[in-house]
TORTI-798052 format. One record per residue (C-alpha): x, y, z; residue in one letter. Coordinates in steps of 0.001 Angstrom, whole numbers, plus 500000, padded with zeros to 6 digits. Last residue first. Layout:
N
XYZA ...
END
This chain:
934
249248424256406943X 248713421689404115X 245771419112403969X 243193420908401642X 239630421695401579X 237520424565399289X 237675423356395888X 235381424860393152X 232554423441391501X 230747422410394538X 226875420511394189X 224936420282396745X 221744418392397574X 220180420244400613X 218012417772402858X 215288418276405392X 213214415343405403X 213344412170403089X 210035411803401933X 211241411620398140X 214899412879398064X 215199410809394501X 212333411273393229X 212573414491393015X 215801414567391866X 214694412301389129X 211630414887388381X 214164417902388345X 216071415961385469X 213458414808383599X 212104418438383222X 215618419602382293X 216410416920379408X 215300419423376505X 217812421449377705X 220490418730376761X 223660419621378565X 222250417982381629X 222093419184384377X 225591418626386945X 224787416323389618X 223851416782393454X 225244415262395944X 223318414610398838X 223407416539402372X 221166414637405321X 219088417094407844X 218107416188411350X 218594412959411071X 216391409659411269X 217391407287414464X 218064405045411993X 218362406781408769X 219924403810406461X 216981402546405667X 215601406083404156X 218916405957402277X 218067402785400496X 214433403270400031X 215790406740397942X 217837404231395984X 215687401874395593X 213123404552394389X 215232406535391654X 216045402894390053X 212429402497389793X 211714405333388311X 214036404792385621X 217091406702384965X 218149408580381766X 221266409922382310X 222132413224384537X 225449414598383524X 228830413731385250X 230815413068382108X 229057416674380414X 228553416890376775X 226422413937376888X 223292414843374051X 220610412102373977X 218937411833370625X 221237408807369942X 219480405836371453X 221406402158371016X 223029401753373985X 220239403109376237X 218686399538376794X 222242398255378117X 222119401364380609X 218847399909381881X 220678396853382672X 223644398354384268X 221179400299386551X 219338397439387873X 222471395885388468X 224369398977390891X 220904399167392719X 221189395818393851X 225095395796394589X 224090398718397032X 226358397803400124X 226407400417402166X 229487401556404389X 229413403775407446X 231861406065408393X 231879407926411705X 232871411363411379X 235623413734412507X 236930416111410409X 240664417158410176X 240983416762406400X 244095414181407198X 241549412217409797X 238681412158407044X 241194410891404308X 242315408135406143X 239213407352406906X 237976406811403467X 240928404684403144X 239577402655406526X 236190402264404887X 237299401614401742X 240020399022402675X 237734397243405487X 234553397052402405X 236689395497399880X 235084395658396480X 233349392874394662X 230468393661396440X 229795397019395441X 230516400002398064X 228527403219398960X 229884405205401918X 227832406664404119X 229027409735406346X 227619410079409686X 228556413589411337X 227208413838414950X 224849416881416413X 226531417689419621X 228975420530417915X 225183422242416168X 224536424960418524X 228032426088418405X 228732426265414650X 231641423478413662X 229210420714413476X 227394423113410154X 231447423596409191X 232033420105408987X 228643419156406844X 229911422043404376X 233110420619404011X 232341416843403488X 229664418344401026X 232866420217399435X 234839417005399340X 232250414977397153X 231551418191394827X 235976418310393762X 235905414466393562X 236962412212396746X 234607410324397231X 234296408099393931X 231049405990393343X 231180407008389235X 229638404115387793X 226264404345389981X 225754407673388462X 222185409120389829X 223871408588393404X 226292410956392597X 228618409755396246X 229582412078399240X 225761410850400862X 226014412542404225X 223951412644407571X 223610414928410301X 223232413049413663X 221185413927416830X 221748412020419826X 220306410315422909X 217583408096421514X 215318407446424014X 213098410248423333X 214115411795420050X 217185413582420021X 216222417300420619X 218598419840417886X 215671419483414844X 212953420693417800X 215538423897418285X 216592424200414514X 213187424862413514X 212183422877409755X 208588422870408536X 209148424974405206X 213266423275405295X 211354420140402941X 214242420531400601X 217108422758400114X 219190422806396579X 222781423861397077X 224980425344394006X 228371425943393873X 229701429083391533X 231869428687388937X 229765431160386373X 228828428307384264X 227559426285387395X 225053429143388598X 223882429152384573X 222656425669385280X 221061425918388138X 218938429045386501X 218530426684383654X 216864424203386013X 214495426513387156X 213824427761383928X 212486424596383160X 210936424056385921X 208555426340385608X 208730429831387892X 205413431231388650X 203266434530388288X 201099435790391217X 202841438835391891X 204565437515395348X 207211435438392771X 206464431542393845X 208303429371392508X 211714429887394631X 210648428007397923X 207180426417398414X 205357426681395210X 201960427766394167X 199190426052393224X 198487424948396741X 197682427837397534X 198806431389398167X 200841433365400707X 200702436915401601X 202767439302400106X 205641440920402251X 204667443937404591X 206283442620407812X 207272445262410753X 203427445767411277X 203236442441412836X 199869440885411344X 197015440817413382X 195543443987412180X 196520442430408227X 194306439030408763X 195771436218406976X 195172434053403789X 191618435358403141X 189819432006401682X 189885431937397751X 193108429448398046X 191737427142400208X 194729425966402407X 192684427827405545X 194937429015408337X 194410427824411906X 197351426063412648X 199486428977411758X 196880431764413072X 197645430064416701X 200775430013416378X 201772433546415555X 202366434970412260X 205668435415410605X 205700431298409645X 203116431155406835X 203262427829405434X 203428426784401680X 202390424001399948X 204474421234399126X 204398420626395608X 208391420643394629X 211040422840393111X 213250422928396034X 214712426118397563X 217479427416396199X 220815428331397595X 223945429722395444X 227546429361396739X 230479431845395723X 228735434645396831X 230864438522396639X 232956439897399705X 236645440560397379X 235841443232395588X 231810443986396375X 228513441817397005X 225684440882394542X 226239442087391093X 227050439078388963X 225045436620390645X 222000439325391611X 221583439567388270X 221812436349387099X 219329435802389765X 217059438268387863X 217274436969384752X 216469433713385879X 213150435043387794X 212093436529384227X 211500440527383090X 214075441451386356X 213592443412389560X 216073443182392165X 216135442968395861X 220010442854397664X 219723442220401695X 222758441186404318X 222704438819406405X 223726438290410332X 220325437084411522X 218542437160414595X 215038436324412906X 213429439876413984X 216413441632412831X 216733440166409390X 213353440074409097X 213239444169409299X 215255444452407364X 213337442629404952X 210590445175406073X 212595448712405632X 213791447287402296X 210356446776400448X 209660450543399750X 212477450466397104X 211706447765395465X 208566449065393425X 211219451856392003X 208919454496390159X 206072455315387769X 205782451522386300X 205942450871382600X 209685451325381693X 210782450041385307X 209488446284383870X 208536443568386278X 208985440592388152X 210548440853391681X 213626438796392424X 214648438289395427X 218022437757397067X 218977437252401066X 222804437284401485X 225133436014403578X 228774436654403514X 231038434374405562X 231187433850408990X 231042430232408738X 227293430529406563X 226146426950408025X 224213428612410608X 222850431363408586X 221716428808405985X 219448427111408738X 217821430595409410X 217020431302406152X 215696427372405716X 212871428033408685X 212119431466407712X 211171430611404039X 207289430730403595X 206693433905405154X 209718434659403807X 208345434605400233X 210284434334397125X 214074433850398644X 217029433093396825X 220064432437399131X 223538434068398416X 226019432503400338X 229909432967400906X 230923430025402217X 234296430310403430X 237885429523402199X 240934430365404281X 242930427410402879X 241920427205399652X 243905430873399064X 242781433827397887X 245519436154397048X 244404437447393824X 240875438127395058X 242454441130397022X 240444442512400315X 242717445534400302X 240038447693399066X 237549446030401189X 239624446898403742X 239575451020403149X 235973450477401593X 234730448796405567X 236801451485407318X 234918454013406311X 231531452553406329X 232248451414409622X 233066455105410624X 229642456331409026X 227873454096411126X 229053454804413934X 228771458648413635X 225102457997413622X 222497459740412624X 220167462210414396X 217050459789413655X 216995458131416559X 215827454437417764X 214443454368420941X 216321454218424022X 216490450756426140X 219942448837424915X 222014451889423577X 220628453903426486X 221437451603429201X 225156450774427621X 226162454505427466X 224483454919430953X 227215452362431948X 230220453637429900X 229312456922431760X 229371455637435223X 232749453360434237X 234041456754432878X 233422458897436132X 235116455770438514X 238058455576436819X 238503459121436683X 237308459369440434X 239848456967441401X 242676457724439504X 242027461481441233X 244210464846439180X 246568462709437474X 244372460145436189X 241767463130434605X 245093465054433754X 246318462052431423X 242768461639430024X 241901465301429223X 245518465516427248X 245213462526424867X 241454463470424017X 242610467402423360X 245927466123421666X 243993463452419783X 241582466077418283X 244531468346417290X 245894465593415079X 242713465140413624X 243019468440411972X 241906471873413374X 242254475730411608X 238802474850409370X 236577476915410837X 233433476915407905X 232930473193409163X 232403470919406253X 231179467759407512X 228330466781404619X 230882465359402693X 231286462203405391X 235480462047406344X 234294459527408779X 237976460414410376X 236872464218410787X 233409463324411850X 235151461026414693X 237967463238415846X 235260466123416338X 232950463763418327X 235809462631420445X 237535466528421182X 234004467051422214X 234225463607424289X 237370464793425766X 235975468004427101X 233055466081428714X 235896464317430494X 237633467454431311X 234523468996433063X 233624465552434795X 237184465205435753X 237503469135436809X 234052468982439152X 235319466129440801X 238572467445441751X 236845470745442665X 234348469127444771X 236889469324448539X 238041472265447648X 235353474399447682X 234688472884450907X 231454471822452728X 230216468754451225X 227085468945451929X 227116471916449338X 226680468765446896X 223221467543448238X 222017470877447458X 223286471418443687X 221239468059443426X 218110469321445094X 219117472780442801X 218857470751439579X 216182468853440121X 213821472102440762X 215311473415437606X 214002470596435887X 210885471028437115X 210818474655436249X 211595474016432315X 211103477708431660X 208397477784428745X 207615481231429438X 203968479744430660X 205726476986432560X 207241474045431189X 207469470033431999X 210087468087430451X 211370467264433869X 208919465044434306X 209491462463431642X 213010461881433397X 212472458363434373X 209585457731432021X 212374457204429157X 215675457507429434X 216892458869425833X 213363460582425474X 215047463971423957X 212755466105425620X 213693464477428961X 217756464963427515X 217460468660426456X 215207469163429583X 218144467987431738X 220548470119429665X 218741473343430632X 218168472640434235X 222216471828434393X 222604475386432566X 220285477436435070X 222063475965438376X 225521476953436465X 224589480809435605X 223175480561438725X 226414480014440482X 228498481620437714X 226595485083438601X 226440484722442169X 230540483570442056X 231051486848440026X 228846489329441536X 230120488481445228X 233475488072444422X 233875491399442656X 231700492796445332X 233850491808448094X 237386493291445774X 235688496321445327X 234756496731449305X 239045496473450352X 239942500144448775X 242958500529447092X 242952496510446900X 245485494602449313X 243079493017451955X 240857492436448924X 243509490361447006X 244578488858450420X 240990486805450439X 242820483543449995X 244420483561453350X 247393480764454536X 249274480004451697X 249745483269449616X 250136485636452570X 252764482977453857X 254249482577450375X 255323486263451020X 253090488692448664X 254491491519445932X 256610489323442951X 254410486512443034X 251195488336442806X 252165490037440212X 253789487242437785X 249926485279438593X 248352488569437555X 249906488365434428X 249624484830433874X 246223484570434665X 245309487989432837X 246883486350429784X 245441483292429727X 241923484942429949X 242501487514427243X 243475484523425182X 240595482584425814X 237842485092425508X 239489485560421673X 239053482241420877X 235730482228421981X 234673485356420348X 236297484679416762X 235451481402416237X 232360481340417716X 230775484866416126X 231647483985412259X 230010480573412063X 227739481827414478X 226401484306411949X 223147486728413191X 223301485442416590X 220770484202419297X 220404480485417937X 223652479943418166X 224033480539421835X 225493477537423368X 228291478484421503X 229140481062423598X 229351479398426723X 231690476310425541X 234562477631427167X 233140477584430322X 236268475562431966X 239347477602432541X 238630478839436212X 238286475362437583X 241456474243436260X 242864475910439353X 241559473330441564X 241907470220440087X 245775471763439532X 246186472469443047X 244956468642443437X 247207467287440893X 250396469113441947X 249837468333445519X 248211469557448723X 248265467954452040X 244778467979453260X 243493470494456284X 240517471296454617X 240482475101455044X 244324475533455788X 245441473144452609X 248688471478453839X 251727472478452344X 252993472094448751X 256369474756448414X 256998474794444678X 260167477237443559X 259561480608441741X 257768482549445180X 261420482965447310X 262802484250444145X 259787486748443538X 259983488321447327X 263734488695447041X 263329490774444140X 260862492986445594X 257704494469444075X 255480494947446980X 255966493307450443X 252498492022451432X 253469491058454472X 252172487700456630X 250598488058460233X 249391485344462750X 252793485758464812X 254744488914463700X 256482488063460784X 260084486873459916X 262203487947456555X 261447487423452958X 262816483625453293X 259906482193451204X 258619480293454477X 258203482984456324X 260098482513459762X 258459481177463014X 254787481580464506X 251745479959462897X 248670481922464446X 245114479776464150X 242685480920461724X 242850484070459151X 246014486049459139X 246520489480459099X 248246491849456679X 251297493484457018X 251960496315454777X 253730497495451641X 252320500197449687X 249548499962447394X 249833501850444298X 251591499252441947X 249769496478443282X 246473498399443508X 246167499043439915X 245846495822438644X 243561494685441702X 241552497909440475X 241446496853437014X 239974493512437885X 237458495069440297X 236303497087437080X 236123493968434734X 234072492003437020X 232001495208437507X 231534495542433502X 230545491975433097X 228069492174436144X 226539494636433972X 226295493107430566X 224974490053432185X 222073492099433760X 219349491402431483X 220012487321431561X 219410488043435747X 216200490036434631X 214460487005432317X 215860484321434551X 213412486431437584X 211215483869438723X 212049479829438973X 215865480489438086X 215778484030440286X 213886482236443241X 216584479133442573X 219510480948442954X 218525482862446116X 217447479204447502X 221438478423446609X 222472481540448539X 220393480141451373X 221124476909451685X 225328477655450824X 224342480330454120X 222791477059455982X 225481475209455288X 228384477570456042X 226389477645459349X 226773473791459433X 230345473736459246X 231650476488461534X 231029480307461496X 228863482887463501X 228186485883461429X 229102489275463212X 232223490148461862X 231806493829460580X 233007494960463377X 236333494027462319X 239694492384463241X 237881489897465580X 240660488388467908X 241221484775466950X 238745482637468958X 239266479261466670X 236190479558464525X 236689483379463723X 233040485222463223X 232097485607459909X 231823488801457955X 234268488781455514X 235982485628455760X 232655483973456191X 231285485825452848X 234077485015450947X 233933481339451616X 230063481248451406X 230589482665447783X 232991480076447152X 230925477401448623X 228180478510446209X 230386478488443175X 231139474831443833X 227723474497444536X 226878475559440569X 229895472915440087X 228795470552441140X 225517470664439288X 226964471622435820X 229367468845436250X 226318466652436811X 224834468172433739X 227804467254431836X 228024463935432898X 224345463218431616X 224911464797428566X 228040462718428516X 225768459759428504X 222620460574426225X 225081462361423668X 227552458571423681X 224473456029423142X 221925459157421164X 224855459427418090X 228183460573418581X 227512463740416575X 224198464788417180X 224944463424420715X 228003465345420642X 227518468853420078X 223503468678422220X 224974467266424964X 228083470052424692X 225597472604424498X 222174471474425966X 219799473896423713X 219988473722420288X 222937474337418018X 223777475835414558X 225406473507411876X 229398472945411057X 230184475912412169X 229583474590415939X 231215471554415276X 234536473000414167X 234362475732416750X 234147473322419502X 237232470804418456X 239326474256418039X 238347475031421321X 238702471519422907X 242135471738421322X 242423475333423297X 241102473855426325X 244222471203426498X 246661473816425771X 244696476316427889X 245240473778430949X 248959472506430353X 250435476260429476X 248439477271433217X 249828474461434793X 253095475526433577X 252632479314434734X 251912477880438206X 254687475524437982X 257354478101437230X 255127481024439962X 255428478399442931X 253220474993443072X 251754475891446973X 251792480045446761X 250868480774443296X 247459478099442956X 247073479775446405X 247431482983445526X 245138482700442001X 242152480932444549X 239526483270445436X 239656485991443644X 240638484870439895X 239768480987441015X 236396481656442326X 234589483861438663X 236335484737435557X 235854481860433373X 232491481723432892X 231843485337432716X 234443485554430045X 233254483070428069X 229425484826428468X 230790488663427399X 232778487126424568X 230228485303422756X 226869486493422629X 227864490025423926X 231028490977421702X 229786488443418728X 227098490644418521X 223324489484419307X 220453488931417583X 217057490475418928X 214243487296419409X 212213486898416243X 208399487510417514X 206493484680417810X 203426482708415728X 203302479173416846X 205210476115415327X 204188472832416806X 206982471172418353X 208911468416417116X 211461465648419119X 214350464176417491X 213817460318417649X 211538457823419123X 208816460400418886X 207754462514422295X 205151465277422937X 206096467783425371X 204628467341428686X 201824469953429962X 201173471620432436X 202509474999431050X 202037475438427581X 204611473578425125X 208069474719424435X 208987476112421245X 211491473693418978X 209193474238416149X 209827478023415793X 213141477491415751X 213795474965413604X 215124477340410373X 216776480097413069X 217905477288414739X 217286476947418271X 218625477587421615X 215630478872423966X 216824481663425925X 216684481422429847X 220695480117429515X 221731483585428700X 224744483864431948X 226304480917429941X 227678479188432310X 228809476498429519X 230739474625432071X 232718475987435101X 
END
């Protein structure tokens, strides 16, 4: 059935990894990483290599000849009829032969290691899909090891057993008693026999492939011969006598008898049509899908020889060329002896005893020992595959403890525990009873382990990586499909209900492993498929057609130290819509005097962050001579086509110090603020995080602070806002986020019962310019919609404040501000404020600016000079507005001023201005992202 590979004692290696895939002394487990396990190399002789004849050929063969040749070619014959027979034959090798091209594109792709098919597509596939069809794959390798065993019991009753129903015994060689649970205790005892030579003797049963070959290949020729030198007789009939006509029309028959008639005309007529009848040894009415289940079971084993990679001089040459040719030689002996059969037996003979081959043989012994040494050989040829994959998977660690035992090894390093797994299972199977009755089972898992080889090939193929060049290069895509297409439509043919069943078991392991396994280091065909797919639409992701309508923020948020950070990075992910999200950082330095790429070892732990915060962002780390430089950078490079930031984030330029937030609580409210104190202890650290540990209160909270000990002034600071607005892109400054945790934000205070997010759509630094509906006003109306819009934040309530002078109707503001909110789609309650106060004490300081010239206004919405206490009525207004306070209020922000030499009094007025005010993000759009249309 599957690999039987008659040389599964061998280890499977690499001739590069093959001394440090050798298996460990006995009593003793082999040692485990998360990925690809090692062994230590020892000393060892290089094992013999072996032709393409005997390392390919000679195991295919074996594999395939064995039950349905002897056992089963007359029945597949006598219920479909030779036309079906031959087209169930076409169906099968067409569907192998795309698993064969699928196998030998793999296989010369790289050598293999022990497991076969596991090993093909979980290097492939990735640990998820290997871990799971391994699994299926041994459990076809289980069934059908006792599917070989019920043969063997099946030829072994019919030979020697006593009739159940009290025909007359035909020979004195009929001595066994029959019935269920003696062909249980013989399956027991063939499948102990199995287990001795697994446990004992793999080394001599490996030894005598070649000869078991050559007597398969001897009783074939004999059954050749024996049709053309056999003359016609009448042969008995096992079981109860059917009396009445043949059913073929070759004439009537003794009661209990059927003729083999040799080559008539007649006799091949009456055997082209189907005639389904009910199966004598299970008594179930046969149809095209369970004759087929049946038959399909002497087609499977293709992938034999390339489980033997390691034991050849050139398996790109050897699997190509002996498993294609093991194929055709196969097909044809089907169909030929399929034509024979159907020209020389009655439908009776063909229907009612599945041992005629030996009753017609030139001598009736060849045909017994043909059976014998075939279904013995594929039996243990089966019991020692499953064992094999099951240590491929325990020494893989995909399941963890659970199958930790069975990586144990003797001396020999034969995996005996998982051969002792393997036969319990082969034994629970022979419960069954029937050949029959497992062979529909057996075929699904067979042709769904088929379809994921056909899978793994379709997927490197499609990935289109450059490290997939197979040397066998007769397969395309197209080939892959047929093989997938194929396997599925016979799988639901054959049983719905054990197809369905088979794949919902496998999706499930698939599920179990991707959630509990370690991480591997194989690679993963996933992720070169996204890749893939990503360029192709990335490609067609044209910045031509953007429209208003189907804007998003696209984000690009400096970070210095996430230590210090966590609470605004994960605020920004909520308000991200989807859009592109990425953490920046700019390290200081100069690659002329360093001796390599300082970033480069930094990745692994700010992906790390991004995993341990929950975060979909990605990561982009630069190093630059100044922190402006380097977010210029980032700004022109960061993202590709049409996926680039159109919003930058900073953190406020303030004094707050800085608060660790990657170390647990009790460190947190423990830490020492004195700057010579050790700032955290590295053991207690998680080992995930290697960032630099925070300093004091010299430092600052969001973008000052570098990690090298050098800090950003505000002048630069400001530029860097500045340049963000020259290249169109919005800007957002966050403030006191270093204490801020969405879940305590979300809870309404006691007694309260609601949490509101406020917003100030008015340049509170230009009194004269109180208009809501500029380009910056509407995208903080935006940006507060799509924070409501994101699932934990749809209870928190929009409350948008609306500054009015007293000369100026309150109603018609308010309800034209309303207007506007219920054409935009976003629903707020609208509150106005009355700041005629802060309106005067601004007109009279403008009166005492009149006269100065050194002020440069190139800019209409640029920062003027404001007094301080301006700055504070307007920051007392907003705090009197908070009642219950918010969980975060947006402000606008305004443009710097064109004067450089302004850009220290500019931060201090916006510091002033959000003054005690909580966590708050003035933002300033350049760009507009809202309209009314469709």
């Amino acid at each position: 059935m599957t690999e039987r590979t008659p040389l599964l004692h061998y280890r499977l290696s690499t001739s590069v990894n093959e001394s440090e895939l050798r298996s460990p002394p006995a009593g003793h487990t082999v040692e485990q990483r998360p990925a690809s396990p090692r062994r230590k190399s020892t000393p060892h002789r290089q094992p013999q290599k072996l032709s393409t004849f005997f390392g390919v050929v000679i195991p295919t063969l074996l594999s395939m000849f064995s039950v349905v040749v002897f056992l089963r070619l007359g029945f597949v014959v006598g219920q479909c009829g030779l036309y079906q027979a031959i087209a169930m034959f076409l169906v099968a090798y067409f569907i192998i032969s795309m698993t064969v091209l699928s196998v030998c594109a793999i296989s010369t792709n790289g050598a293999l290691d022990a497991g076969g098919a596991y090993y093909m597509i979980s290097r492939a596939l990735g640990p998820e899909f290997g871990g799971s069809i391994g699994i299926m794959f041994f459990l076809a390798n289980v069934c059908g090891s006792a599917l070989y065993v019920l043969g063997l019991v099946e030829a072994i009753v019919a030979t020697f057993g006593v009739p159940e129903d009290g025909a007359t015994v035909s020979s004195s060689y009929q001595v066994l008693p029959s019935g269920y649970w003696w062909s249980l205790l013989y399956g027991t005892g063939v499948a102990l026999l199995c287990l001795l030579v697994c446990l004992v003797g793999a080394h001599i049963y490996a030894k005598a492939t070649f000869l078991i070959f050559l007597v398969v290949m001897f009783v074939l020729g004999t059954i050749f011969i024996s049709f053309f030198a056999v003359r016609p007789r009448t042969i008995p009939l096992p079981g109860p006598a059917v009396p009445g006509p043949v059913a073929n029309g070759t004439g009537p028959g003794p009661p209990g008898f059927a003729n083999f008639t040799g080559f008539k005309l007649d006799t091949l007529l009456g055997n082209l049509p189907a005639h389904y009848t009910v199966d004598y040894t299970t008594g179930t009415m046969m149809t095209f899908a369970t004759v087929f289940a049946v038959m399909f079971n002497g087609c499977t084993g293709i992938m034999a020889g390339s489980n033997m990679s390691g034991r050849w001089g050139n398996p790109s040459y050897s699997i190509p060329r002996g498993t294609i040719t093991a194929v055709i030689f196969t097909f044809i002996i089907y169909n030929l002896l399929s034509l024979l059969v159907a020209c020389s037996c009655d439908r009776t003979l063909l229907q009612r005893d599945y041992s005629f081959l030996r009753d017609i043989n030139v001598w009736n012994p060849f045909v017994t020992i043909g059976v014998y040494s075939s279904t013995l050989s594929a039996a243990m040829s089966n019991l020692i595959g499953a064992s094999r994959i099951l240590y491929a998977l325990a020494r893989d660690d995909l399941f963890g403890k659970v199958l930790s035992p069975a990586k144990r090894t003797s001396h020999s390093g034969n995996p005996w525990v998982s051969v002792l797994i393997s036969w319990f299972l082969v034994q629970l199977v022979l419960f069954s009873g029937k050949l029959n009755t497992i062979a529909s089972i057996v075929t699904i898992f067979f042709l769904l382990v088929y379809a994921a080889v056909d899978l793994a090939c379709l997927a490197l193929e499609w990935a289109s990586a450059p490290n997939f060049r197979p040397t066998f290069r007769y397969f395309t895509w197209h080939t892959c499909v047929l093989g997938i297409v194929g396997c599925a439509i016979m799988m639901f043919l054959i049983n719905a209900i054990y197809a369905s069943a088979s794949i919902a078991f496998m999706l499930l392991l698939l599920l179990l492993i991707h959630y509990l396994s370690p991480t591997s280091s194989w690679g993963y065909i996933s992720q070169a498929l996204i890749f893939h797919q990503v360029r192709k639409y990335l490609l067609m992701l044209d910045v031509r057609k953007d429209h208003v309508k189907f804007w998003r923020p696209q984000v690009l948020l400096m970070v210095s130290n996430p230590r210090s950070s966590v609470g605004l990075i994960t605020f920004i992910n909520d308000i991200k819509k989807s859009g592109l999200y990425v953490l920046g950082h700019v390290q200081l330095g100069d690659l002329n005097t360093l001796p390599s790429d300082p970033l480069q070892s930094q990745y692994d732990s700010w992906l790390s962050l991004v995993d341990h915060l929950n975060i979909k962002a990605f990561v982009n780390l630069t190093l630059a001579d100044s922190v402006r430089h380097g977010v210029q950078h980032l700004l022109f490079i960061s993202g590709l086509g049409g996926m680039r930031p159109n919003t930058l984030v900073l953190g406020f330029y303030d004094g707050c110090l800085p608060e660790d937030k990657l170390i647990g609580p009790l460190l947190s409210t423990s830490r020492s603020t004195d700057p010579a104190s050790p700032s955290e202890d590295p053991e207690e650290q998680p080992s995930l995080f290697h960032f630099a540990s925070l300093r004091g209160s010299s430092d600052r909270k969001d973008s000052g602070e570098i990690g090298d000990g050098k800090v950003l002034g505000p002048q630069e600071y400001v530029a860097v806002i500045a340049d963000a607005m020259k290249m169109l892109k919005n800007v957002a400054l966050a403030r006191y986020f270093n204490h801020f945790d969405r879940a305590q934000a979300l809870s309404p205070p006691a007694g309260k019962g609601a949490v509101y997010v406020d917003v100030w759509p008015v340049n509170l630094l230009r009194p004269d310019s109180s208009s809501y509906v500029d380009t910056c006003s509407l995208f903080l109306l935006q940006l507060a919609c799509i924070l409501n819009m994101v699932r934990a934040w749809r209870k928190a309530r929009l409350r948008l404040f609306l500054c009015v002078e007293a000369g100026r109707s309150l109603r018609g503001s308010e309800e034209k501000l309303g207007q506007l909110l219920k054409e935009l789609r976003i629903k707020a309650n609208v509150y106005t404020v009355p700041w005629d106060e802060q309106v005067e004490r601004r007109a009279a300081e403008e009166e005492e600016e009149e006269n100065e010239d050194d002020y440069v206004n190139s800019f209409p919405s640029n920062a003027t000079r404001l007094s301080d206490e301006y700055l504070s009525a307007v920051n007392k207004l907003i705090l009197e507005q908070a009642r219950p306070p918010p969980a975060v209020r947006f402000l606008y922000l305004p443009r710097p001023p064109a004067d450089t030499r302004r850009y220290t009094t500019y931060l201090r007025q916006l510091d002033l201005l959000t003054q005690d005010l909580g966590p708050t993000l003035l933002i300033h759009g350049v760009t507009p992202v809202i309209t009314t249309d469709l």
